[in-house]
Biotite code that builds the C-alpha atoms (Angstrom):
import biotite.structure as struc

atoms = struc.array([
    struc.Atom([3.155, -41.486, -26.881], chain_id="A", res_id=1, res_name="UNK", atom_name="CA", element="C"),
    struc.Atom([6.853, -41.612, -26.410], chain_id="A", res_id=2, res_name="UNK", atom_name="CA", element="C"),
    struc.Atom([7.292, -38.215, -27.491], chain_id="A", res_id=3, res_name="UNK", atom_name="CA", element="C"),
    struc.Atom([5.139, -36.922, -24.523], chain_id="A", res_id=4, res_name="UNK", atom_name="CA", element="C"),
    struc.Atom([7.597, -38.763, -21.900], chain_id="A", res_id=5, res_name="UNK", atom_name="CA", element="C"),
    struc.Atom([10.888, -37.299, -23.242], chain_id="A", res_id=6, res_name="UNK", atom_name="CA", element="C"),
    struc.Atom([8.960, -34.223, -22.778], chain_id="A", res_id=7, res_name="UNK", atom_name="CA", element="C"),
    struc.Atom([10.818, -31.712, -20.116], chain_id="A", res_id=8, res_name="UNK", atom_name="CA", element="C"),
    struc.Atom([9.007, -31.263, -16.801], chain_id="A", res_id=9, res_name="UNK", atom_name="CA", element="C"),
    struc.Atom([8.687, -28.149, -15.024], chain_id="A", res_id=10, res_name="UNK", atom_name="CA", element="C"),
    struc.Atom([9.488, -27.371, -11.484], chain_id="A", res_id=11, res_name="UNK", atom_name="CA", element="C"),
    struc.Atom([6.671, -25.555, -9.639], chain_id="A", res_id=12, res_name="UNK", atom_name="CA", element="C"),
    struc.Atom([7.640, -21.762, -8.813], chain_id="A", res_id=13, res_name="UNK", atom_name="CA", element="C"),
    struc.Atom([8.808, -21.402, -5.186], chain_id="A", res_id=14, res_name="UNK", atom_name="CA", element="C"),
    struc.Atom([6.325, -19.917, -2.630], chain_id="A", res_id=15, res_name="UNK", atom_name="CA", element="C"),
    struc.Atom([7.986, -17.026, -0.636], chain_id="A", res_id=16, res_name="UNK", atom_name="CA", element="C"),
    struc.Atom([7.885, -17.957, 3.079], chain_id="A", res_id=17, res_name="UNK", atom_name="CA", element="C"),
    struc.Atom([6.407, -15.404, 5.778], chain_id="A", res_id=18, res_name="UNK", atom_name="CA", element="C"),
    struc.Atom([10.068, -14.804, 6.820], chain_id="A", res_id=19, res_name="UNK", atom_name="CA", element="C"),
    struc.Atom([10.632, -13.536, 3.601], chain_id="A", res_id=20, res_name="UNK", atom_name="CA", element="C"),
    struc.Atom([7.504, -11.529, 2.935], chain_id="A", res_id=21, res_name="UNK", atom_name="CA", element="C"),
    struc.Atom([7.573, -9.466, 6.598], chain_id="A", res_id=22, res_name="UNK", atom_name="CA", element="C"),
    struc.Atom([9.918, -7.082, 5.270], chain_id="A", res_id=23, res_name="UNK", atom_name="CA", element="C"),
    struc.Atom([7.361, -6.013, 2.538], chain_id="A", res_id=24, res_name="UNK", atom_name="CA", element="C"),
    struc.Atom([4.500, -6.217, 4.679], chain_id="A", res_id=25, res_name="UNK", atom_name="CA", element="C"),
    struc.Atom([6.254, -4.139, 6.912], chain_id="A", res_id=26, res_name="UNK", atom_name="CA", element="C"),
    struc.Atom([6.926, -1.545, 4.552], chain_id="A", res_id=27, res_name="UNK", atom_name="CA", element="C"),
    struc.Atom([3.405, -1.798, 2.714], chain_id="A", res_id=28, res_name="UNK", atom_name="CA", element="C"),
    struc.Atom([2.210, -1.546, 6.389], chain_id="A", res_id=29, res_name="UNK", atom_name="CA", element="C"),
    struc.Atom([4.079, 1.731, 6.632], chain_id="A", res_id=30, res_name="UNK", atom_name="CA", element="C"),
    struc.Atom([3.392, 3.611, 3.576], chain_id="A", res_id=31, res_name="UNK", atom_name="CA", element="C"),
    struc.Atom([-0.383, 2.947, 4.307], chain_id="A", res_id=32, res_name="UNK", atom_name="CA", element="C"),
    struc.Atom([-0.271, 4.671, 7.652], chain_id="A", res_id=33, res_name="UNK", atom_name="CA", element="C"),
    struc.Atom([1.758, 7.521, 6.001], chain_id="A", res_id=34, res_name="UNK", atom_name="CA", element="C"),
    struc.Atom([-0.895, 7.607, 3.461], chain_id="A", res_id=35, res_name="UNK", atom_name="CA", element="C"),
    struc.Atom([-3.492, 7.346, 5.714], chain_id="A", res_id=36, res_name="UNK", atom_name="CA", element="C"),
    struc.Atom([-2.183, 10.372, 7.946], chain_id="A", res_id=37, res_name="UNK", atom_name="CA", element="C"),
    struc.Atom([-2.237, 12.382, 4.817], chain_id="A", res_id=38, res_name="UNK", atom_name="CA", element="C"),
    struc.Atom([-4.969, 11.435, 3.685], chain_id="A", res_id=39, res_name="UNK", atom_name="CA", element="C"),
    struc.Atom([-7.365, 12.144, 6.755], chain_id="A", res_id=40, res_name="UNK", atom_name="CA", element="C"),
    struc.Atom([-5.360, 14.254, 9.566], chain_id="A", res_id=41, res_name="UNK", atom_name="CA", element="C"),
    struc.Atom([-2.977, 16.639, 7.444], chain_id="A", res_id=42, res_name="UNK", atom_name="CA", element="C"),
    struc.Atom([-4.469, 19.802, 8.677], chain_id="A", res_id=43, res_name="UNK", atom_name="CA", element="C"),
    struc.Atom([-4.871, 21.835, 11.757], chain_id="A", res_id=44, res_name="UNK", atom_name="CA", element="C"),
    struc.Atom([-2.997, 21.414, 15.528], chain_id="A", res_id=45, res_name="UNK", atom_name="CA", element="C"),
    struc.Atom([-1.313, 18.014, 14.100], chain_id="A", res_id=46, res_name="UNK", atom_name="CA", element="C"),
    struc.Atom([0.121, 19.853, 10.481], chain_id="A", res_id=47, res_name="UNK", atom_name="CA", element="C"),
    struc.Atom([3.175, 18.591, 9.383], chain_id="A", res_id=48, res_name="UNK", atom_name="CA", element="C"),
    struc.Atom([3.496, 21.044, 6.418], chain_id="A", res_id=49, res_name="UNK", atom_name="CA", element="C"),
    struc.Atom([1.782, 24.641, 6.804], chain_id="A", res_id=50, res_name="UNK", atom_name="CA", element="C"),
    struc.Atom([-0.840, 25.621, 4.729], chain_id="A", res_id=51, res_name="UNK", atom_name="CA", element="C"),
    struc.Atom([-3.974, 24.218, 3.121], chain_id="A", res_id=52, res_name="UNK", atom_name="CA", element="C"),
    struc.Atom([-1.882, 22.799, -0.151], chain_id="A", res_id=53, res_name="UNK", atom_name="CA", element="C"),
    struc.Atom([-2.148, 19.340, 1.184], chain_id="A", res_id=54, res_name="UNK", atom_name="CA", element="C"),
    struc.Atom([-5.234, 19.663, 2.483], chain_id="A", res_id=55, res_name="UNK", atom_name="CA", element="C"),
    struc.Atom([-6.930, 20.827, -0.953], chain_id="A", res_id=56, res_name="UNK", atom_name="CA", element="C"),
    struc.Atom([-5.181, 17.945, -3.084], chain_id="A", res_id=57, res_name="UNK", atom_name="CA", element="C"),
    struc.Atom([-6.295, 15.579, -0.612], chain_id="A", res_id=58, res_name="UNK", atom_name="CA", element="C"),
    struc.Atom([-9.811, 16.920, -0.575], chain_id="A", res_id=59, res_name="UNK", atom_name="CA", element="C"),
    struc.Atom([-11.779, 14.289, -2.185], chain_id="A", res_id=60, res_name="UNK", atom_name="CA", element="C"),
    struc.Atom([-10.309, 11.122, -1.302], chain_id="A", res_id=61, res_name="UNK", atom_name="CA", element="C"),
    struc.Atom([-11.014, 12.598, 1.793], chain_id="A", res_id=62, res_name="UNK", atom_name="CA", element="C"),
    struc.Atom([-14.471, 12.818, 1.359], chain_id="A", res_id=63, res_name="UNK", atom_name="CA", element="C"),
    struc.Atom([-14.229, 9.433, -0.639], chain_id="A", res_id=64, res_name="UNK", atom_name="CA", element="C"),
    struc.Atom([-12.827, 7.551, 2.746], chain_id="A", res_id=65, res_name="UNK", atom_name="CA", element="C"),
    struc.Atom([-15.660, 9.442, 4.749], chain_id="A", res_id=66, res_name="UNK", atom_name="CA", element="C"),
    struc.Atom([-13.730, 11.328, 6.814], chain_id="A", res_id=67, res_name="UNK", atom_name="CA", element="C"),
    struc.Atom([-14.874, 15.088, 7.702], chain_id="A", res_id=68, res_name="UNK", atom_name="CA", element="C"),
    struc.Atom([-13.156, 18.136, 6.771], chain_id="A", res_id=69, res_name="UNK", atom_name="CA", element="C"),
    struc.Atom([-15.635, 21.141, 7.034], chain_id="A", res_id=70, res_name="UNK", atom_name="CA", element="C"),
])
């Protein structure tokens, strides 16, 4: 047994505080409304790009989040 107490102990890995974190939650918070936007208002009066390119790429995840385009 004295081999197993000259044996090296490990720290635990630090935990990231919420300080830390809110600048990715921020930006994970952003990119989902972006994505969101895209995803279910990217056509008609509200259009940030013209056309129906966007629209037709986005078509089923559209339908797939149950939001209405016809």
């Amino acid at each position: 047994m004295a081999a197993a107490d000259t044996a090296p102990r490990h720290a635990p890995a630090p935990i990231a505080s919420p300080g830390e974190l809110l600048p990715y939650a921020v930006l994970a918070g952003f990119a989902l409304v972006i994505l969101l936007y895209f995803v279910g208002a990217e056509e008609g009066a509200l259009s940030l790009i013209s056309g129906r390119s966007v629209h037709e790429f986005l078509h089923d995840p559209r339908h797939l989040l149950a939001f209405p385009c016809h």
